[in-house]
N, C-alpha and C positions, 0 to 999 in steps of 0.2 A: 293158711289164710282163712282165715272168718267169712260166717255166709254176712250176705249180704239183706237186709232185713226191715231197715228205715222205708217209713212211711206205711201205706194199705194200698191194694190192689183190688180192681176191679173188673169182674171177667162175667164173659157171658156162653152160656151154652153154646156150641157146637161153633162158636167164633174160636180166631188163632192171636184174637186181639186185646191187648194187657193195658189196661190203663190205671199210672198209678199218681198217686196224690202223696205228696211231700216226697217222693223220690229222687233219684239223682243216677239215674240210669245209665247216663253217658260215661261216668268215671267211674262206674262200678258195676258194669255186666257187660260183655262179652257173649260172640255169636259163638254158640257151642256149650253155654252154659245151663246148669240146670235151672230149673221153675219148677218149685213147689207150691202148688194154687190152694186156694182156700180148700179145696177139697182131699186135701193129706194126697195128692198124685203129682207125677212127676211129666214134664215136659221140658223139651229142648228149646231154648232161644235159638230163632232164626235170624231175628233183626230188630238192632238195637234204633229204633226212628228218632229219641229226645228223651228226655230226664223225663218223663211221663208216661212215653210209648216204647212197648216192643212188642215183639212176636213171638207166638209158640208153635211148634208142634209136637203131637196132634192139635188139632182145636180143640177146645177144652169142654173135657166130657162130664162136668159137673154140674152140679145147681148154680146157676146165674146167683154170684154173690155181687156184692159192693163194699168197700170198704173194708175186705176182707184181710186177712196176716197172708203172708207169702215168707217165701224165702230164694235168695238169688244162692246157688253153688256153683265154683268153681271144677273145672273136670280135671283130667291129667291130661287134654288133648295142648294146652300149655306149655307141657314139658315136649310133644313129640315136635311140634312148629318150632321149637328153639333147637332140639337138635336137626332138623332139617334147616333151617338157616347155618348154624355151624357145619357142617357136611356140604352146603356150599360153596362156602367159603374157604375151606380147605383144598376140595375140589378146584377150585379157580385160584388160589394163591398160595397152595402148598410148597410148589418148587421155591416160591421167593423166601416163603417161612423159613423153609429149609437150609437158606443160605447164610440166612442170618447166622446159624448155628457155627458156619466156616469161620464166620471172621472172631470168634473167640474173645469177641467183647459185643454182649449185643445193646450196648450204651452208645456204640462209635460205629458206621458203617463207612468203609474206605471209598475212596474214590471209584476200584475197582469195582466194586458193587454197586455204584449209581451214587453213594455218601460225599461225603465232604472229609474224612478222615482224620476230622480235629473236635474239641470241647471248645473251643470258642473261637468266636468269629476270625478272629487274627491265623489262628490254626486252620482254620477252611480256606480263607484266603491263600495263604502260604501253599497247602498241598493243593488248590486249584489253579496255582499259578498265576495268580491276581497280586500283581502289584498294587505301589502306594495311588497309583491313578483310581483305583476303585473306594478307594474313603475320602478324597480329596473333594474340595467345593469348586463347584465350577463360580467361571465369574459372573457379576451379579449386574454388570455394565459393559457397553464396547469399551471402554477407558478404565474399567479395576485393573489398580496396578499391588493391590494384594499379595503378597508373598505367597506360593504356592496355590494357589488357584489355579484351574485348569482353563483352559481358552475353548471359546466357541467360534463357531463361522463369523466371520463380520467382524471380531474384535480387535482393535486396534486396526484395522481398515484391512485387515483379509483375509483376502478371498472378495473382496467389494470395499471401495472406501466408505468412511462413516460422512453422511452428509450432516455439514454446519449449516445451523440458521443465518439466515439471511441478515448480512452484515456482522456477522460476526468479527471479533476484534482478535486479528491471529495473534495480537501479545500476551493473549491467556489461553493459548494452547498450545502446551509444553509437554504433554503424555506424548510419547511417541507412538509413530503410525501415519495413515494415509487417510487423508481427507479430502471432500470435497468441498468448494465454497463459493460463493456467488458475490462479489464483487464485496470483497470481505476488509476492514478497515483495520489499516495499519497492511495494506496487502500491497504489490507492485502494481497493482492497478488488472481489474478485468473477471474473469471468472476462472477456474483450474484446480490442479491438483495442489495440496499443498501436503508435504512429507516430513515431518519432526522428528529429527535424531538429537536425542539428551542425553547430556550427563547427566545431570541434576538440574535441580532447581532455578541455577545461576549460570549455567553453562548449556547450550543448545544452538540447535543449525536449523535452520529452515530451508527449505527447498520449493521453489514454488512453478509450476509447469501451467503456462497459460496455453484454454483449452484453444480459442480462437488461432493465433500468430504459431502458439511451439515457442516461444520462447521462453527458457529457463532464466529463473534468478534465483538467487541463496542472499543468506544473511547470518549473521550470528552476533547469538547473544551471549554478551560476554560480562561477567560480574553484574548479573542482573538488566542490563543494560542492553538497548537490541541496536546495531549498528542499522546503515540504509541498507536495500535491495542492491546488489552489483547483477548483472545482465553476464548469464553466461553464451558465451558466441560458438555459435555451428556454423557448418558448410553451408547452408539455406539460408544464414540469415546475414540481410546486408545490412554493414558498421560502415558511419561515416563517410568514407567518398568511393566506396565500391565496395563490390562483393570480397570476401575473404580468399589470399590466394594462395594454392598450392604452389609449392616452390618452384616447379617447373612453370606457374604463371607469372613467376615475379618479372623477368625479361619475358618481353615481347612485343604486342602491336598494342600501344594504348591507343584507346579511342574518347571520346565523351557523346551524348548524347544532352543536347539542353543545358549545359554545365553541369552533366554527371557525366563523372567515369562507369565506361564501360567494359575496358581490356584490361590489359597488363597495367604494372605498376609503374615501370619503365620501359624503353625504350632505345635503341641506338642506331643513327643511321650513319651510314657512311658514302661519299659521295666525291665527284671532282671538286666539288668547292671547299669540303671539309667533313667535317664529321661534329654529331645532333646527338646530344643525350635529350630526352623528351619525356616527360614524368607524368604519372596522372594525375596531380595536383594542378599542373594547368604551367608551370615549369617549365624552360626552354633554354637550352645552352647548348651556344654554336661556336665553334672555332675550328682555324684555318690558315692558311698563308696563299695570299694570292701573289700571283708571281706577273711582272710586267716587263714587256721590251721599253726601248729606252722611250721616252716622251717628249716631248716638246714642251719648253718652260717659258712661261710669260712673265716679263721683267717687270717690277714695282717699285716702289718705292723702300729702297734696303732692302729688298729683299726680290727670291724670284719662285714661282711658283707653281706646281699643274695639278690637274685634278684628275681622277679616276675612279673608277665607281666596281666594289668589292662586288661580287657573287656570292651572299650566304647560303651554309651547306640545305637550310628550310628556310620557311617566311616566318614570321612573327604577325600574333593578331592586333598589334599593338608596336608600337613604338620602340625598340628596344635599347637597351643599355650598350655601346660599344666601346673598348679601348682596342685602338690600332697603334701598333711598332712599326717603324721602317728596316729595314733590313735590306740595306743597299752592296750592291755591287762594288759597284767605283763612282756612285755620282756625287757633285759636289765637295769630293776631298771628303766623303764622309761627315758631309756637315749639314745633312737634311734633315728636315722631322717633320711628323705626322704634327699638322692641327688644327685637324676639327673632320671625325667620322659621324657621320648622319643615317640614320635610313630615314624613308618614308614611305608613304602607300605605293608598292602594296607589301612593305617592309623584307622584303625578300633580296633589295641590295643595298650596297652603305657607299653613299658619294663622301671618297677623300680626299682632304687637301693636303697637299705635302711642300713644302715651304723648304729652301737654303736660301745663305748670304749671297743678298748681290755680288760681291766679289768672286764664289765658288765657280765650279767648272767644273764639267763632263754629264752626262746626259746617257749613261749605260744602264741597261736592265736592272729592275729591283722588284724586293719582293715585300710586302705588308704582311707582318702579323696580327690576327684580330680573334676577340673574344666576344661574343653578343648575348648577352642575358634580357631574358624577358619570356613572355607569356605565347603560348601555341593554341590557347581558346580563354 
């Protein structure tokens, strides 16, 4: 390596202080190096201060020059600093150096050694046991329906549904997944979850779960085309004239409240006068055969006549439909008939007339058959 020589040096008696002009001291001397001063002697640089300044020792025991030649040398102290940094280094990562030499290619370091055990990516992968999930692109939206793309939290509604803007029109959301929505057009009506399962394009089911009530509705689109909301029915929820019944509630004690049903669907009562099928629709039908000792008959004109007033097996809130049969014993030769069955307030009996020919005869026990339809509220 060449001494170092550019520019003049300026030094002073018994100073340790080197000032030089046009020098460059910083990329070309070194603490440890020699200084030949204007006076043919040698001194050691102690500190390199800027491309101008350094230091020597001794201070310098010559005639105070200015602008005098110098010369910078290089020592062998160079060579002992690098082999004490190499000796370091060895020291603290020899055993690892040494391993390298095991694996008998020191281009590739296996897995067991801390390496990857391959020349290319696909080969590190492979013997690190990283599947195709590790070069894959994650998606870029809750709704990327991309081919291989990997999924994150939130996408396509889980782990959380994706919330819809505000009136959103659910017949342009066909990606399947779970959403939320707030009173969304073309919706059932209200705010809720709404769940899209697709086939494609032209083929899709909506599901829509109102957050308010709980009531579910679905729809499907069909050849592009979206059918209405249908209302799917639970136990909780009341359809048209009462609540929804288990089958063991179909018979039993109807009730109404207000003209709504309360109870069972039907009813059946049985009784000395007859027997009541009773419905929750508001429904009533009574039949019976009331049976009577013999009567007393009042003569008329062609004909003769008595009257007797029915027991129904319930009342009616209203006026009821009746057809009555005679069903006689022995009166009249068999030549009687029912004509004209009545109820009235408080519709709970029916006044009959029963009519034969004036010519007839006998007056023995008979019995009336009778049907009464009409309303229980």
């Amino acid at each position: 390596m060449p001494w170092y020589k550019t520019g003049t040096a300026s030094v002073t008696l018994n100073s340790n202080a080197v000032t030089g002009t046009g020098t460059a001291f910083i990329v070309n001397c070194r603490v440890g190096d020699a200084f030949r001063g204007p006076d043919g002697r040698w001194y050691e640089v102690t500190n390199v201060a800027s491309n101008t300044t350094i230091s020597i020792d001794p201070p310098y025991i010559g005639t105070t020059a200015s602008g005098g030649s110098y010369a910078l040398a290089p020592m062998q102290g160079y060579v002992k600093d690098s082999a004490d940094a190499l000796r370091t280094i060895v020291n603290t990562y020899g055993a690892q150096l040494a391993a390298l030499k095991t694996t008998g290619n020191y281009d590739v370091l296996p897995v067991t050694k801390g390496g990857t055990g391959g020349t290319t990516q696909a080969e590190a992968r492979s013997n690190l046991g990283l599947g195709s999930a590790a070069t894959a692109t994650v998606t870029t939206s809750t709704t990327d329906t991309t081919a291989g793309r990997l999924l994150k939290y939130a996408d396509f509604g889980i782990g959380t549904p994706i919330i819809l803007p505000g009136s959103a029109d659910l017949n342009t959301y066909l990606t399947g997944g779970l959403y939320y929505c707030s009173s969304p057009v073309n919706g059932p009506g209200g705010n809720g979850w709404l769940n899209v399962y697709p086939l494609n394009s032209t083929f899709a089911v909506q599901e829509f779960t109102n957050v308010a009530t709980k009531a579910k509705f679905i729809r499907l689109l069909s050849s592009g085309t979206f059918g209405g909301w249908d209302r799917l029915l639970t136990s909780a929820e009341v359809v048209g004239t009462g609540s929804i019944l288990a089958r063991s509630d179909l018979v039993g004690t109807v009730a109404q409240a207000s003209g709504v049903p309360t109870g069972s669907a039907m009813q059946k009562i049985v009784n000395s006068a007859g027997e009541t099928h009773r419905f929750a629709s508001g429904l009533q039908i009574c039949f019976g055969k009331a049976a009577f000792s013999a009567q007393t008959w009042t003569a008329g004109t062609g004909v003769r006549y008595l009257n007797v007033n029915i027991s129904l097996p319930s009342a009616f809130s209203a006026q009821p439909k009746i057809t009555a049969t005679l069903q006689d014993n022995d009166i009249s030769g068999r030549s009687a008939w029912v004509t004209n069955c009545t109820s009235t307030t408080p519709f709970s009996t029916a006044s009959t007339w029963v009519a034969a020919t004036a010519t007839s005869t006998g007056a023995g026990p008979f019995a009336i058959d009778f049907i009464a339809v009409g309303s229980w509220y």
